[in-house]
N, C-alpha and C positions, 0 to 999 in steps of 0.2 A: 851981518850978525857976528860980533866977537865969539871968541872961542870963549871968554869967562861967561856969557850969558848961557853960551849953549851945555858948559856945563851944567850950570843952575837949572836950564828946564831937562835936562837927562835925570840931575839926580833927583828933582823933582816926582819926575815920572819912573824912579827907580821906587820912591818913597808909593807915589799911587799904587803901584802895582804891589807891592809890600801891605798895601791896607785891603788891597780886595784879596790876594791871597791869606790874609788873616781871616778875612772874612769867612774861609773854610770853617768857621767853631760856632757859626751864627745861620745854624736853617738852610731851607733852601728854596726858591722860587719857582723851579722847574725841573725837566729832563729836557739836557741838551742845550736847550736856548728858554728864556722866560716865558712863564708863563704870561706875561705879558712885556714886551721889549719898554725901555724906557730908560729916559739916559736920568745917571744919578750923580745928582752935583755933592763932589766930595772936597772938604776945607780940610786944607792941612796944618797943621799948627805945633810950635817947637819942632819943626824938622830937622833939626840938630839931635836933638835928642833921641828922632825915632832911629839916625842911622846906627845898626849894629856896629857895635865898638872893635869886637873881634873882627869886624873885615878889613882891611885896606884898599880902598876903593884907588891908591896911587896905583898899581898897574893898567888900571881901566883907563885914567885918563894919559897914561903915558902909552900906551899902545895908540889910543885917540890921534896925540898929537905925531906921536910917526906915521901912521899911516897919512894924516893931513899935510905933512911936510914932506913925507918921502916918497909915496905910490908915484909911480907912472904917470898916473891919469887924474894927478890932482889938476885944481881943486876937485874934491870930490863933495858929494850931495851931504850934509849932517845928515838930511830926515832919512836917508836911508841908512848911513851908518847908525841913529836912532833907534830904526825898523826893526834891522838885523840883531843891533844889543838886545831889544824887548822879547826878539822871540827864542833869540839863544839861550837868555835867561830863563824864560817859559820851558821851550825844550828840557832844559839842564833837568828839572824833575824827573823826569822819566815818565812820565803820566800819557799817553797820549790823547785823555781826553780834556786836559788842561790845556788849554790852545790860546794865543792871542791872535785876532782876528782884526790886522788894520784894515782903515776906513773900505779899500776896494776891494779885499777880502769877505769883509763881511757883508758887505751890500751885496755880494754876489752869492756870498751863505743866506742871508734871508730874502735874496730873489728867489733863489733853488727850494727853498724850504714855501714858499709863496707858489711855486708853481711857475715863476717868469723865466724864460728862458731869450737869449738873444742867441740864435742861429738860422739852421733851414728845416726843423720840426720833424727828424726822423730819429727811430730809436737802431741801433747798431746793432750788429751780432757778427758772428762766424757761421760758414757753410761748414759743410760735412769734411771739405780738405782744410778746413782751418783758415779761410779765406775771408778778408771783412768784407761785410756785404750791409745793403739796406734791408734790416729783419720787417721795419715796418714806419713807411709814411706817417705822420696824422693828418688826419683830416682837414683842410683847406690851408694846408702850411705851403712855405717857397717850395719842399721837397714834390711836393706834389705839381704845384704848379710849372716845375721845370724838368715834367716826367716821368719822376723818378719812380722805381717801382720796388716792390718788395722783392728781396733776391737778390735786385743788382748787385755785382762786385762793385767794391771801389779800390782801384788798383792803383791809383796815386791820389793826392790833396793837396792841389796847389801845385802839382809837379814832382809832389815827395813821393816816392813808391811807398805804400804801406806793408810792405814785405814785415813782416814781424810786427805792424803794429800791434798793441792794445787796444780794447776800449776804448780807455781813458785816454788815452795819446789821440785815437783819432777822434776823439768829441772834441779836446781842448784846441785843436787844428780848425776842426768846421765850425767851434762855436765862434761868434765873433760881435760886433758893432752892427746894432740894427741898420740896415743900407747901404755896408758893405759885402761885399761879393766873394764867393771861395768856388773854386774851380775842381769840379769832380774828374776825375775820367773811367769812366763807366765801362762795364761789358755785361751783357744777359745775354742767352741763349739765342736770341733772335735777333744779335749785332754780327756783321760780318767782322766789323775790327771794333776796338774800343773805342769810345767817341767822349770827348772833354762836354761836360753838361757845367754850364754857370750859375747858379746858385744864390738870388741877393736874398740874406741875412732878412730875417724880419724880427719882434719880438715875440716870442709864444706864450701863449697860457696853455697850460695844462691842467683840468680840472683833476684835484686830490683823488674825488669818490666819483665813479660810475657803475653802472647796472647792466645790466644782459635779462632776458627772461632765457631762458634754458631748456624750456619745454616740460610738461608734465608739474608744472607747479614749483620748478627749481629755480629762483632768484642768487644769481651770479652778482656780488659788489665785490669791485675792486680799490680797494684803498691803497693809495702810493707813497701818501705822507700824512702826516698830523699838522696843518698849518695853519695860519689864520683864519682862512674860510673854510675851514674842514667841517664844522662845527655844521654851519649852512649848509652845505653843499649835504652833508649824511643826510640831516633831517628832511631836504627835499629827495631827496633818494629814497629813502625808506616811505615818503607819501606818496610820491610816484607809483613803488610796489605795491603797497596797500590799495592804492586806487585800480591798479592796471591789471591785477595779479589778484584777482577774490579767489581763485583756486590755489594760491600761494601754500605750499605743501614744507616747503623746506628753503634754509638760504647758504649757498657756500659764499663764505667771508675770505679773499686772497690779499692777503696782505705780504707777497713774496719779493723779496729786492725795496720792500720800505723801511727806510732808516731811520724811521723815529719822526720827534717834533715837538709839538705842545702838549703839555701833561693835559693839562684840562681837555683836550683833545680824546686822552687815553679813556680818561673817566665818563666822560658825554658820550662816549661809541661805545663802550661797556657796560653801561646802563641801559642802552637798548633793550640788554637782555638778559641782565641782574635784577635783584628787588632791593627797592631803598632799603638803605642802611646799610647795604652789605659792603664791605669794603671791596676794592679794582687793587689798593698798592699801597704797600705800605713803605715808608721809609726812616729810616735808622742814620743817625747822623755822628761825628766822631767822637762828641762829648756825652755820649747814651740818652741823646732827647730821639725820641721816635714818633711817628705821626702817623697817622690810616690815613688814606680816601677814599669815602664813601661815596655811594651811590645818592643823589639828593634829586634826583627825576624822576619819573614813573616811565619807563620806555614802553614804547608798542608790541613788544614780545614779551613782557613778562606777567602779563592775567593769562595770554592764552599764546604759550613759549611753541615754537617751531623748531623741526630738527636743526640742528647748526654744526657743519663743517667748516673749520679755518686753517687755509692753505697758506706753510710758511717754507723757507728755504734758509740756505744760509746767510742770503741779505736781509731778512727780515730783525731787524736789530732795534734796542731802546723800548719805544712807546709801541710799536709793534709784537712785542714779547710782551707788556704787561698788559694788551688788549688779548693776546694769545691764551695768557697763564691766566685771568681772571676769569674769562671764558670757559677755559677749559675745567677750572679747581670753581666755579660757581654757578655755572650755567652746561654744564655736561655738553660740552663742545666738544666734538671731538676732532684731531688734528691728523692734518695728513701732509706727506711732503720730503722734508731735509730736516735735522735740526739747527734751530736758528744760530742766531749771530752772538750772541752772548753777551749783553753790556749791560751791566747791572747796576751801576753806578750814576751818581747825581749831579748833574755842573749847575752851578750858579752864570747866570752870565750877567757881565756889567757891560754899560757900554758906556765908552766916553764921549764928551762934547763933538769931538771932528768926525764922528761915526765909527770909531772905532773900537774891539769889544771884545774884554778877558772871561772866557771860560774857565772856571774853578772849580776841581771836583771836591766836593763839600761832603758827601752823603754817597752812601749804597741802598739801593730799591730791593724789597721782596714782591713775591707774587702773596696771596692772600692765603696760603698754608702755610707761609714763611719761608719759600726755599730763595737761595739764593745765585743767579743761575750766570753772574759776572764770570768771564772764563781765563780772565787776568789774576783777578784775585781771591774768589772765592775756592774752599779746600772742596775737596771732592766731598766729603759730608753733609755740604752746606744746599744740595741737591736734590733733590729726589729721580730728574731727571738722566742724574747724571748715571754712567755706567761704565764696566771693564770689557773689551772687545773678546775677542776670542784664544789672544795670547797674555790677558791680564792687565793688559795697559788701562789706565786710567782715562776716560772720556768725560770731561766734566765742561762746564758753558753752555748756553742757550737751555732751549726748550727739546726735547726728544717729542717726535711726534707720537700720536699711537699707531700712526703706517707709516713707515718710512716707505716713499716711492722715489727713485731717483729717475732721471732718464737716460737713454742706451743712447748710441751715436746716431741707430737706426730710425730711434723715436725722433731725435735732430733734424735727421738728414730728411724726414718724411713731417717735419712741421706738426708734431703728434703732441698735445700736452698731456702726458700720461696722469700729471700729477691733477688736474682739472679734472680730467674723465673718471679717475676713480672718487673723488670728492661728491663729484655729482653722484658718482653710482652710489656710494655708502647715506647722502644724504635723503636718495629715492625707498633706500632701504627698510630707513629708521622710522 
């Protein structure tokens, strides 16, 4: 491929990107990701014309051609020097919710938002000395199959000591290619030494929505995400309950560490326990066009409404705040927890032909009283939740619960969900 072609398809795709970020003054399709994903064939025409005159686009390709003539390690790859232009341009904004998501990015955003996972099926944590440990198997995953138990240390990955790791550091290590293998070396209380446990990779599903009976008539769902199957997976859950549960007294909703998903998502699990018509979300867009979402179902809680506690923290972010806030401002739910995550805001997402897919913040989201509870942008007025601590500072973003319960090292150390226990107790209450 000549360098004059490869210019032609960069500035091509400078011009794309230039037509979906306009696109911010025209609506919006969803939160996060579309409310339905679909790729959109976009024609461009006089592309002379559309390039801004005020810029000089000469440094771009003269940086190009030195790095291609002069690095070390030429030739080097175009599609990644490509990659890196489209998102340093992205970045350059300052937006963090404006993202571009090339092709193995995004498959791997809408596996995760899907529930797909490719690793060994365990959820991580720290012990009481800050030590990463296996918090909790799933059910019939490699994790299990190769012994592994809740507790374990995991004291290297692959060889690496995880001394300091994160999380995140050590999920991106063990997740991997379904059928390849990652090597733990394990220690729990009933090891004389640490022993290497091998681990093959499989693909996971992890259902959105599950259930508990709770005892005494208390219906425990857990909602993780807003995704494709969300939609199915709630309505067989909630028949499930009605069917198993005719003493059904009261339901705690935990949507704690869910980062959002599909809008239609937000409004279908919020209608559960609103009455049609009533609006879930409203939103406001940059050119003063505004839109409701209304409730257009009849749910199974609202002829004969049951107590409802909804458990959030501070991962509870997006479509998880406007199931929170609708709930809470139209269904007298009441919240217990952390306050959440704060993201108040609305991306369009495009995806392109090769799978690849520009998020665009287009629009800000209200709850159904109108507050505004973004904690980027929104001013502290723009709140109801919002409040001043005790030496005046300004606390504004997310949702404020009406109990704030956090947990001690001790509740940690002794595997106690404090924030659980009291949800149920207030929902036995009511």
């Amino acid at each position: 491929m000549d360098v004059k072609r490869i210019q032609n398809i960069i500035t091509t795709l400078f011009l794309l990107l230039g037509a979906a970020i306009g696109g911010y003054y025209f609506g919006s399709k969803g939160y996060d990701v579309n409310i339905k994903k679909e790729v959109i064939p976009i024609e461009i025409k006089n592309k002379e014309a559309e390039i801004p005159k005020d810029v000089d686009f000469a440094r771009f390709w003269e940086v190009w051609d030195m790095l291609n003539q002069k690095h070390v390690r030429k030739p080097l790859n175009p599609s990644d020097l490509l990659d890196g232009a489209i998102h340093g341009m992205v970045d350059a904004i300052g937006d963090p919710y404006t993202t571009y998501l090339n092709t193995e990015e995004n498959k791997e955003s809408l596996d995760s938002l899907n529930g797909l996972y490719e690793g060994i099926g365990a959820q991580l944590g720290y012990d009481e000395d800050k030590r990463l440990i296996i918090q909790s198997p799933l059910a019939n995953s490699p994790a299990i199959e190769a012994g592994l138990m809740a507790g374990d240390n995991i004291l290297a990955i692959n060889g690496e000591d995880t001394t300091g790791y994160t999380i995140n550091t050590a999920v991106s290590k063990i997740r991997g290619q379904a059928g390849t293998s990652v090597t733990l070396n394990i220690y729990r209380d009933s090891f004389d030494l640490p022993k290497d446990v091998v681990v093959t990779r499989q693909t996971i599903k992890v259902d959105s929505v599950t259930w508990e009976d709770k005892g005494e008539g208390v219906a425990l769902i857990k909602l993780t995400r807003f995704g494709e199957t969300t939609n199915k997976e709630w309505d067989k859950a909630i028949s499930e309950i009605i069917d198993q549960m005719p003493n059904l007294k009261g339901i705690v909703l935990d949507v704690r560490n869910n980062p959002g998903g599909y809008l239609q998502s937000s409004v279908h699990i919020s209608s559960e326990f609103i009455d049609t018509g009533v609006t879930v979300v409203k939103e406001e867009s940059s050119d003063g066009t505004s839109k409701d979402y209304k409730v257009e179902r009849k749910g199974k809680f609202v002829a004969k409404p049951v107590p409802l506690v909804v458990i959030i923290n501070e991962g509870s972010a997006s479509a998880a705040e406007i199931v929170t806030a609708a709930l809470k401002e139209e269904a007298n739910a009441q919240v217990v927890g952390m306050r959440s995550y704060g993201k108040g805001s609305v991306q369009k997402a495009e995806e392109f032909n090769d799978g690849a897919s520009l998020h665009v913040t287009i629009a800000k989201w209200l709850t159904p009283d109108g507050n505004w509870i973004d904690k980027y942008n929104s001013d502290f007025e723009d709140s109801k939740y919002n409040e001043k601590d005790n030496e005046g500072k300004e606390i504004k973003g997310g949702i404020k619960p009406d109990l704030i319960v956090d947990f001690t090292d001790e509740d940690i150390k002794n595997l106690k969900d404090v924030q659980l226990d009291k949800a149920v107790e207030i929902v036995k209450s009511l």
